[in-house]
N, C-alpha and C positions, 0 to 999 in steps of 0.2 A: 347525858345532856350537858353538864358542867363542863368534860373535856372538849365535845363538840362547840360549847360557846366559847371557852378559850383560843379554841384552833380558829373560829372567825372571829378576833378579836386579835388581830398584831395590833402593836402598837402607833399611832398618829400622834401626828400633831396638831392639836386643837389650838385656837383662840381664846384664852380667858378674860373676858369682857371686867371683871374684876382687878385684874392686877394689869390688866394691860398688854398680858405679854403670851407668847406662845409655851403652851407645854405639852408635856407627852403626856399620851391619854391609850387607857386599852379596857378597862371595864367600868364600869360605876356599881354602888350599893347602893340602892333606896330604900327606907325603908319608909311606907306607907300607914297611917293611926287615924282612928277612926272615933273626932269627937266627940259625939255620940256617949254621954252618959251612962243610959240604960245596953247593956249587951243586945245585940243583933245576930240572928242567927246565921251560920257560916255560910249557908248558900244563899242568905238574902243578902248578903253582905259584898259576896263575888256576882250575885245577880245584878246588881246598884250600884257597885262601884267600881269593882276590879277589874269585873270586865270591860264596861265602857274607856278605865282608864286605858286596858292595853289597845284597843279601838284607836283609843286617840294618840299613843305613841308610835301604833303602827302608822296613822297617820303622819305624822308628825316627822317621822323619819321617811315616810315614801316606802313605805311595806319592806325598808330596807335594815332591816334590826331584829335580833336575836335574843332571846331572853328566857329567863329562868325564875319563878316567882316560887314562895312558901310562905304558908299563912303559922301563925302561931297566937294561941290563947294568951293574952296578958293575966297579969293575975286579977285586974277587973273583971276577969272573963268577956273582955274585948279581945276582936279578933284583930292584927296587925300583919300588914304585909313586908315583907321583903323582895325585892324585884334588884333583879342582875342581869343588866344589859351590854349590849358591846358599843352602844352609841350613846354621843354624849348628848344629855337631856340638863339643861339649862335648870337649877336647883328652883329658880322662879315660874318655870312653864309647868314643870314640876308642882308644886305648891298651886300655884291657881286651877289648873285641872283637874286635881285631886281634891281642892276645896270648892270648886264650883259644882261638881260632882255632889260632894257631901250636901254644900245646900241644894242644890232642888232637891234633895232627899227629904231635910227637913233636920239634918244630924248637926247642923250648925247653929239652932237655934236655941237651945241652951248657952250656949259660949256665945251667941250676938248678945244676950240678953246679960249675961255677968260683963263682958269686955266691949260691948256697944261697937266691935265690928267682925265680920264673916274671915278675917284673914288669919286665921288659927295657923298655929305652929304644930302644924301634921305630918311634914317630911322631912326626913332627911338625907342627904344627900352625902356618899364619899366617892372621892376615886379608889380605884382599888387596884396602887401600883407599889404601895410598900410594902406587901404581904411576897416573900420570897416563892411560896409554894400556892400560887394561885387557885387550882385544882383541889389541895388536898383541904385549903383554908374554906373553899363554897359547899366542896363536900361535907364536910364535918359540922360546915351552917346550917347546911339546908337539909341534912340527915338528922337531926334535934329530934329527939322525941320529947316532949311536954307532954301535956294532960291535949294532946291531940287526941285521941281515942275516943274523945267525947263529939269529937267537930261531926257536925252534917251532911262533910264538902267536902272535895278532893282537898288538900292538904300542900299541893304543889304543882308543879304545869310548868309548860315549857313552850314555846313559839313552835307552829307548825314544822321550818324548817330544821328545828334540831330534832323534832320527834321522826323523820323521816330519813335521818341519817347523812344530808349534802354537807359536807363541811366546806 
């Protein structure tokens, strides 16, 4: 799946509304945290959030984006995402979807009530064009074994079109 997202992933050139200026763009890392104080179990967690999230960047892109997600246990025994896509998603559509998500959940309302507002610092966002060995760097990411063996949920997933093999 990783080599398949690298082969639809040449590199473009994007707009960075930040700096102003054009740069070259070929995959992002997200990584996706889940407020939420008390631990959430891993398929309630992909049923409520993760899923809807890639819902809405399939949206978002026009069903036109390729991706490769892994969940991992923090040591809260929070479940956290990683998602590696080949289009660029804007670190701010990012964050609000992912936190509007969390609240109607209800995962926000500990942190509205310490920090008196809903906009938690829940993702993060890199490109991932300084890594020389792109392939071997997502493999050895997203092959991690942790205290996964305990999770209730698949563990990792990938977009329709890479499980079917079109590069």
């Amino acid at each position: 799946s990783v080599d398949l997202l690298i082969q639809k992933a040449p590199t473009k050139i994007i707009y960075n509304p930040v700096t102003l200026k054009n740069q070259k763009f070929t995959l992002n890392f997200v990584t996706l945290t889940v407020s939420q104080p008390q631990p959430i179990t891993a398929s309630e967690e992909y049923r409520i959030l993760l899923k809807p999230f890639l819902r809405k960047v399939r949206q978002y892109c026009k069903s036109n984006v390729s991706y490769v997600w892994k969940c991992e246990l923090q040591k809260r025994k929070q479940i956290h995402y990683h998602l590696t896509t080949n289009q660029f998603l804007h670190h701010s559509w990012i964050r609000n979807q992912w936190n509007n998500l969390q609240r109607k959940a209800r995962f926000l309302d500990h942190y509205a009530q310490i920090h008196k507002h809903y906009n938690a610092n829940s993702t993060d966002v890199h490109a991932v064009y300084k890594v020389r060995n792109i392939a071997a760097y997502l493999c050895k990411y997203l092959s991690k074994i942790d205290n996964d063996s305990i999770l209730d949920s698949k563990i990792w997933d990938c977009s329709k079109d890479l499980k079917i093999g079109r590069a």
